[in-house]
C-alpha positions, 0 to 999 in steps of 0.5 A: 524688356522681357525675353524669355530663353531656354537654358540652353538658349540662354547659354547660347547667348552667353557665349554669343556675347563673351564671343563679341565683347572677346573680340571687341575689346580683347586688344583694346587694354585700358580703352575698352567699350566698357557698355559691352563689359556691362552687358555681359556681367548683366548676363553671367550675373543672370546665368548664376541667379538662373541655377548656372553658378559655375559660370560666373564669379566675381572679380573687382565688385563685377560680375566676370565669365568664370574659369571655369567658363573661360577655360570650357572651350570657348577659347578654342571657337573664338581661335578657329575663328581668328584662324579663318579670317588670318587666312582668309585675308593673307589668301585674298592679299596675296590673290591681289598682289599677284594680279598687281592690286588692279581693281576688281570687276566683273571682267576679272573677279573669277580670277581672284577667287581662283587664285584665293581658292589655291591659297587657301587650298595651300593653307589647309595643306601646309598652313604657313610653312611654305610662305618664305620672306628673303631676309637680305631684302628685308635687311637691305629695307631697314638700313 
């Protein structure tokens, strides 16, 4: 296969597939999808045979993402992002639970997008500072 890039292409699609092989198997410990870990020492092994030495080191006979790389604000993309989806669905649970987990349809989905759209306007204002648990429930529930 050929596939021509720019370099700055290219560094796009480096961070595109650190990004993904991050989020597939960053929780995964020893049971990684080690096909994603090939492809993406494939790729930074190219960025350093394609004049991008810094992006690329060697770990354990494979070629990894740098420090340099790792450390070069990718790690801020990927944390915003994980930001996002936590709100987003603690938004979309709470909707669900406060409209007693019914099934959604046409007759009360503008609903729930209301109520998600006030939580999320909750998280912007005061992240998760208002969210409060009774602890003598969550104690009474352990014993």
């Amino acid at each position: 296969m050929k596939l021509e890039l720019t370099n700055k292409q290219f560094r796009r699609l480096l961070d595109m597939a650190y990004i993904g092989n991050w989020i597939l198997n960053a929780t995964r410990g020893d049971d990684r999808f080690k096909d994603y870990d090939e492809v993406e020492s494939l790729l930074f092994a190219k960025a350093r045979e394609e004049g991008m030495p810094t992006l690329a080191e060697d770990w354990n006979g494979e070629v990894i993402p740098s420090r340099a790389f790792v450390e070069g604000g990718i790690h801020e993309a990927i944390m915003e992002y994980e930001n996002n989806v936590f709100f987003d669905i603690l938004a979309e649970d709470l909707a669900r639970r406060d409209m007693d987990d019914v099934p959604i349809n046409e007759s009360n989905y503008e609903e729930l997008n209301r109520r998600i759209d006030a939580y999320i306007a909750e998280f912007d204002a005061h992240g998760t500072d208002n969210i409060l648990v009774d602890s003598d429930t969550f104690s009474s529930l352990s014993d």
